[in-house]
C-alpha positions as YAML, in Angstrom:
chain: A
units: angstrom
residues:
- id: 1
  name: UNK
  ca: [221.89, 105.04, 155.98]
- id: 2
  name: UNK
  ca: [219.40, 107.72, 155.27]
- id: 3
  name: UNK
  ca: [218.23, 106.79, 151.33]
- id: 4
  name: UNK
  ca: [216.33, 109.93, 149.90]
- id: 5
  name: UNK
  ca: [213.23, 108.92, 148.57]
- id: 6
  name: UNK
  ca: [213.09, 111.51, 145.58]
- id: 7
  name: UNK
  ca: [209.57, 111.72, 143.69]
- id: 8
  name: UNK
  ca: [210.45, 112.08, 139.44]
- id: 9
  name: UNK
  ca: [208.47, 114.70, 138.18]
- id: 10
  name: UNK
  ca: [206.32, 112.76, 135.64]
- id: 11
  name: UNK
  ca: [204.78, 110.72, 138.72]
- id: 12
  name: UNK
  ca: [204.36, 113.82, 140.70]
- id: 13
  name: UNK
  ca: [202.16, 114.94, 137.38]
- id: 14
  name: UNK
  ca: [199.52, 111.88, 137.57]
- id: 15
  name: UNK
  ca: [198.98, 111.97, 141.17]
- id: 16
  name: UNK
  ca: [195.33, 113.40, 141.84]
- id: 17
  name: UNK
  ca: [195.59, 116.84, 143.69]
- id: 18
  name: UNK
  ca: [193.20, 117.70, 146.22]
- id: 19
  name: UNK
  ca: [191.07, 119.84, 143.73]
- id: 20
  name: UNK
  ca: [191.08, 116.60, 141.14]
- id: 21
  name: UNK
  ca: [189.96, 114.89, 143.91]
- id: 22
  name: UNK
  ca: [187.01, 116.50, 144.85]
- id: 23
  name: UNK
  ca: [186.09, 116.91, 141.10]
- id: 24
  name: UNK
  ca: [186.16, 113.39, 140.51]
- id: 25
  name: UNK
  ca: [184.01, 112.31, 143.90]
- id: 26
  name: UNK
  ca: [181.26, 115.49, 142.35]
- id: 27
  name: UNK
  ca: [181.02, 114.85, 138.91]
- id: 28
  name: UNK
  ca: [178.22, 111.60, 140.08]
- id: 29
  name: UNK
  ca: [176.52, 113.74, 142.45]
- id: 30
  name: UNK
  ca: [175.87, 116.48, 140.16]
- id: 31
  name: UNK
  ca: [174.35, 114.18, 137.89]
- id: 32
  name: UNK
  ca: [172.59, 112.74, 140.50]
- id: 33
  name: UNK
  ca: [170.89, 115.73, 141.58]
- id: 34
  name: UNK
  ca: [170.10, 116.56, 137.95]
- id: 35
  name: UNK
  ca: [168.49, 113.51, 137.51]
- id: 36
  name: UNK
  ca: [166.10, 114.30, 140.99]
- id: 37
  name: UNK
  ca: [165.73, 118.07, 139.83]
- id: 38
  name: UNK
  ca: [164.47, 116.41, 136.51]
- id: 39
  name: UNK
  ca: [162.06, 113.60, 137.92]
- id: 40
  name: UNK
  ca: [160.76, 116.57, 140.76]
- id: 41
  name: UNK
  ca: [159.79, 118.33, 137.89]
- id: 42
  name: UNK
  ca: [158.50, 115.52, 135.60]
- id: 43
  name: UNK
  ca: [156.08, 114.57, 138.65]
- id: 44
  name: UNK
  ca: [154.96, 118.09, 139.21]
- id: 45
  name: UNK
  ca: [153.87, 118.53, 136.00]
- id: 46
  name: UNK
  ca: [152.21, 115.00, 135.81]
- id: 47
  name: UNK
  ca: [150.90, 116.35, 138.72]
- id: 48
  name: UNK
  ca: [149.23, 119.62, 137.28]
- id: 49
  name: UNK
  ca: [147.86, 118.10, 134.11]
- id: 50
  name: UNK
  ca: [145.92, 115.54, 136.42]
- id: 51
  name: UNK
  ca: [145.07, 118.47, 138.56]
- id: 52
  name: UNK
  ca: [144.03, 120.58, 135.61]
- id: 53
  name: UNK
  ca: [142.25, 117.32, 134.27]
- id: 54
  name: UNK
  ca: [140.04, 116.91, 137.45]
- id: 55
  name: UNK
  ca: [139.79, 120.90, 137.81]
- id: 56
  name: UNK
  ca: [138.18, 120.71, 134.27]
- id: 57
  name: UNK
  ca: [136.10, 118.05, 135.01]
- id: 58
  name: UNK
  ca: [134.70, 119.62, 137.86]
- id: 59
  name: UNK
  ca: [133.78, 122.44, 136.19]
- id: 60
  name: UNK
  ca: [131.87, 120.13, 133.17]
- id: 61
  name: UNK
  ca: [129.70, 118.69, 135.76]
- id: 62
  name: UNK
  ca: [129.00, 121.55, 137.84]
- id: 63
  name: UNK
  ca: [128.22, 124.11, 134.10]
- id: 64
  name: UNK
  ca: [125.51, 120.74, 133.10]
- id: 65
  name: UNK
  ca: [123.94, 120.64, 136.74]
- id: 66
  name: UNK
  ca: [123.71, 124.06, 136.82]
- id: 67
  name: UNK
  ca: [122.49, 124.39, 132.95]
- id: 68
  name: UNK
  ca: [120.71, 121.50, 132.83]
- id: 69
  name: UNK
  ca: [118.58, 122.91, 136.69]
- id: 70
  name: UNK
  ca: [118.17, 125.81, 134.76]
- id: 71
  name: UNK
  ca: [116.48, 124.57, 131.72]
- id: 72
  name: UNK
  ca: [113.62, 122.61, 132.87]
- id: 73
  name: UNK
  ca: [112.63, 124.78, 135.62]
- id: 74
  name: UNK
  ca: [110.37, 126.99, 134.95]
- id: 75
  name: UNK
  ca: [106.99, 128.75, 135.17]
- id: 76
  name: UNK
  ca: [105.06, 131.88, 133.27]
- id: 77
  name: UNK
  ca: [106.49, 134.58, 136.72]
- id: 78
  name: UNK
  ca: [109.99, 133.78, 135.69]
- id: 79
  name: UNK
  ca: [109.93, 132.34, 132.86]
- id: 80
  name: UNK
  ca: [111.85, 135.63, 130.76]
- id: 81
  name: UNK
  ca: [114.81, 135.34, 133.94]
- id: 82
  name: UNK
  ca: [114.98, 131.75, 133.19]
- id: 83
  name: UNK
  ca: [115.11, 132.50, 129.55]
- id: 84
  name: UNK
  ca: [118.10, 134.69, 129.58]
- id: 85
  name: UNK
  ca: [119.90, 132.33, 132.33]
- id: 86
  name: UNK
  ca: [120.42, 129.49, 130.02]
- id: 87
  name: UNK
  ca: [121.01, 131.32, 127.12]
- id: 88
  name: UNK
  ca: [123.86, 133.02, 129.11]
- id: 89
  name: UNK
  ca: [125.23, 129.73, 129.59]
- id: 90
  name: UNK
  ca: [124.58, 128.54, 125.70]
- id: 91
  name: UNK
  ca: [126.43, 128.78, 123.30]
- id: 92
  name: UNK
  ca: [126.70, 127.34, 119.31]
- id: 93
  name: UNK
  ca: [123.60, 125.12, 118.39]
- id: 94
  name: UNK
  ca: [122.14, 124.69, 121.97]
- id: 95
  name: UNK
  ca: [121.78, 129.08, 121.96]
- id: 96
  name: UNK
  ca: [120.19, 128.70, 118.74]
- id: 97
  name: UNK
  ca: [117.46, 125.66, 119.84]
- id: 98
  name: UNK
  ca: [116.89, 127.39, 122.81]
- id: 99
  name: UNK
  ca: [116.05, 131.00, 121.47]
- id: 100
  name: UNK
  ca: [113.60, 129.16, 118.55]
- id: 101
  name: UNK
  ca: [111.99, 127.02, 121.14]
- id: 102
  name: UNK
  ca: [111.33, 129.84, 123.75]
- id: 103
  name: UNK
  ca: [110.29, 132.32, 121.56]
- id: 104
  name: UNK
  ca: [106.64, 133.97, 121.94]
- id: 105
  name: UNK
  ca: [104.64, 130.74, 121.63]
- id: 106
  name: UNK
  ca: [106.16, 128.87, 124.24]
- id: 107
  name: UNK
  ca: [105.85, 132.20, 126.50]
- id: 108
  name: UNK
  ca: [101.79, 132.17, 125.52]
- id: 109
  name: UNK
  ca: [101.45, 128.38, 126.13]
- id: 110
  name: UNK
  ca: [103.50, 128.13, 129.11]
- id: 111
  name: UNK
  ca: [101.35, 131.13, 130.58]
- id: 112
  name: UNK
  ca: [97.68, 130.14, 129.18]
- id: 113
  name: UNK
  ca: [98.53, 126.69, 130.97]
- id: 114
  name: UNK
  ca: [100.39, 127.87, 134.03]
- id: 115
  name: UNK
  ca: [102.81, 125.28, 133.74]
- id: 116
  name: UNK
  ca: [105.65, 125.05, 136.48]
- id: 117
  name: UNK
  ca: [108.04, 122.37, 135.99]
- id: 118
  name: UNK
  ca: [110.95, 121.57, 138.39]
- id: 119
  name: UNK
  ca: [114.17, 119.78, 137.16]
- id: 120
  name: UNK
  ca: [116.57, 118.25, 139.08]
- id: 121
  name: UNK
  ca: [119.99, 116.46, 138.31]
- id: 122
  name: UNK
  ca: [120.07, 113.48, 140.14]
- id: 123
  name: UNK
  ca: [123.19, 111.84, 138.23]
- id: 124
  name: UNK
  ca: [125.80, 113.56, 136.50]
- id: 125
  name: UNK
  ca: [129.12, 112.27, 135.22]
- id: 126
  name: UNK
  ca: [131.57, 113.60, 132.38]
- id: 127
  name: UNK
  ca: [131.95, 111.43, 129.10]
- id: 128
  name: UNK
  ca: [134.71, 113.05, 128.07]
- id: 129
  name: UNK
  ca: [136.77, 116.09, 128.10]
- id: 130
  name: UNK
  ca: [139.64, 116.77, 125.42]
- id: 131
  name: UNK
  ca: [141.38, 119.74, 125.04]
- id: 132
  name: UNK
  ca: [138.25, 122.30, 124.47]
- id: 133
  name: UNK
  ca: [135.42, 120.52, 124.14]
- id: 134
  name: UNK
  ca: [133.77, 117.77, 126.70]
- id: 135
  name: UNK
  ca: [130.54, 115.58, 126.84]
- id: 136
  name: UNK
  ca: [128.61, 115.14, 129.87]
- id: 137
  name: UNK
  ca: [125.51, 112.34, 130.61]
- id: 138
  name: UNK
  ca: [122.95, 113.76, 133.16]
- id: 139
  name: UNK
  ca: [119.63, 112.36, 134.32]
- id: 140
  name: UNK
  ca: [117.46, 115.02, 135.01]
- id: 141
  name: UNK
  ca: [114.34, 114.44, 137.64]
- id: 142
  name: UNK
  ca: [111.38, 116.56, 136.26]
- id: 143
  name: UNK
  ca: [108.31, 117.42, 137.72]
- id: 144
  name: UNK
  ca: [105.59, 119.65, 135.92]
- id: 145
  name: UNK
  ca: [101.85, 120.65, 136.65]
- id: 146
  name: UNK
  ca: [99.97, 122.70, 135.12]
- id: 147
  name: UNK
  ca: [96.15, 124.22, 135.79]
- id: 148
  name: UNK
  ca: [94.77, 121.08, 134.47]
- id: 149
  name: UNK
  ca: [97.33, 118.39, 136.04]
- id: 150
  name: UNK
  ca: [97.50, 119.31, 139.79]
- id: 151
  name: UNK
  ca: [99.55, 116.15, 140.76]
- id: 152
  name: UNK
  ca: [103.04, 116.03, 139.80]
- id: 153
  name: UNK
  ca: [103.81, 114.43, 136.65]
- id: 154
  name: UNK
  ca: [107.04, 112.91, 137.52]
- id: 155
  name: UNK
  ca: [110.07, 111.65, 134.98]
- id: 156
  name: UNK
  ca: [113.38, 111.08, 134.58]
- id: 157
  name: UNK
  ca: [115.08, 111.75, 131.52]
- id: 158
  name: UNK
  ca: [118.82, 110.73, 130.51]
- id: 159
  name: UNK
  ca: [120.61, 113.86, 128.49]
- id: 160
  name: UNK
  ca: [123.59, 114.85, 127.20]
- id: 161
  name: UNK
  ca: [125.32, 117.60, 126.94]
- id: 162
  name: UNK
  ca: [127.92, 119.03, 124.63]
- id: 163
  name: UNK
  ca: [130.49, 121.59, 126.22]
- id: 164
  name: UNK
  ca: [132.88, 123.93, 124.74]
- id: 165
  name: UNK
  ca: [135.77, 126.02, 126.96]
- id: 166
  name: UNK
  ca: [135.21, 129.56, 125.93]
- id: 167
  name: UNK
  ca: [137.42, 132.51, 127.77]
- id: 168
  name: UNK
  ca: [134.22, 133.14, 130.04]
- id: 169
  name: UNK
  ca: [134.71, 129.25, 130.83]
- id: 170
  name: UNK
  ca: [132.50, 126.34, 129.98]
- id: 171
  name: UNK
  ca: [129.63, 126.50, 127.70]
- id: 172
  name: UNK
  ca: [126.63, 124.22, 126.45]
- id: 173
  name: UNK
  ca: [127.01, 123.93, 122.89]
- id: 174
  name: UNK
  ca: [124.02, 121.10, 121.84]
- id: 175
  name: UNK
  ca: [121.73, 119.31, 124.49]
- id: 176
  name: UNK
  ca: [120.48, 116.01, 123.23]
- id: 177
  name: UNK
  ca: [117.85, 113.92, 124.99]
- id: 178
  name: UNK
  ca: [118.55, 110.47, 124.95]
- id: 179
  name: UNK
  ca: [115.75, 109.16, 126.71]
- id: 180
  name: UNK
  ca: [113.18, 108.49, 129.28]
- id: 181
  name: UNK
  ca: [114.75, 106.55, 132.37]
- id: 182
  name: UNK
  ca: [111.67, 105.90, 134.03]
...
């Protein structure tokens, strides 16, 4: 006896099709690929701010070095170059100390005592840096002579400088010397 197995429409209804299927088996890996699309991008731009972070940081301690060289080396043959070097790289309070402490009568006594100093950074590291402004501590090496001191006069001195970001990049804003190292 052949019994016809016949299928009542209503049960024919809830049976998953093919298309249902496939829907149902995506639906979790859709959402699991939009939760690694998110967290790729989360990480990259963790990634970015600490790059920008230590990008900015880099350039704090290479502007002080390079500021910092600048401003204690000197003698009277290029001594208006220097001058216009560091105030280049000055900006705010530090441009203002720097153009009323190198005016004409530190030009006359620098010459009349043919002073040369040499400054080196020896240490430099970065305070702080948020947003557009950043502190850096240096210690500067500094050796000077002049016509009556032929022998080095050698000392270290611990600074620190101010920075602001301008849109021609980092600038010194105030210079303060903390003290003498040696």
């Amino acid at each position: 006896m052949d019994e016809e197995v016949t299928v009542a429409p209503e049960q024919e209804a809830t049976r998953p099709g093919p298309a249902e299927t496939k829907r149902g088996r995506s639906t979790p890996t859709a959402i699991l690929i939009a939760i690694l699309v998110a967290a790729v991008l989360a990480e990259s731009v963790l990634l970015s701010r600490g790059n920008n972070d230590a990008a900015a940081r880099a350039n704090v301690i290479e502007t002080s070095q390079r500021f910092l060289a600048l401003l204690t080396t000197y003698n009277a043959a290029t001594l208006d170059r220097q001058r216009q070097a560091v105030l280049a790289m000055a900006t705010g309070k530090a441009r203002t100390d720097i153009q009323q402490v190198t005016g004409t009568g530190f030009r006359t006594t620098i010459q009349s005592a043919q002073a040369d100093s040499r400054g080196t950074v020896t240490r430099a590291s970065v305070e702080s840096v948020i947003g557009d402004s950043a502190t850096a501590l240096c210690v500067v090496q500094i050796s000077t002579t002049n016509k009556d001191r032929k022998t080095p006069r050698i000392e270290e001195d611990l600074i620190e400088v101010s920075l602001v970001h301008t849109s021609s990049g980092w600038k010194i804003d105030s210079v303060t010397i903390l003290g003498n190292v040696t």
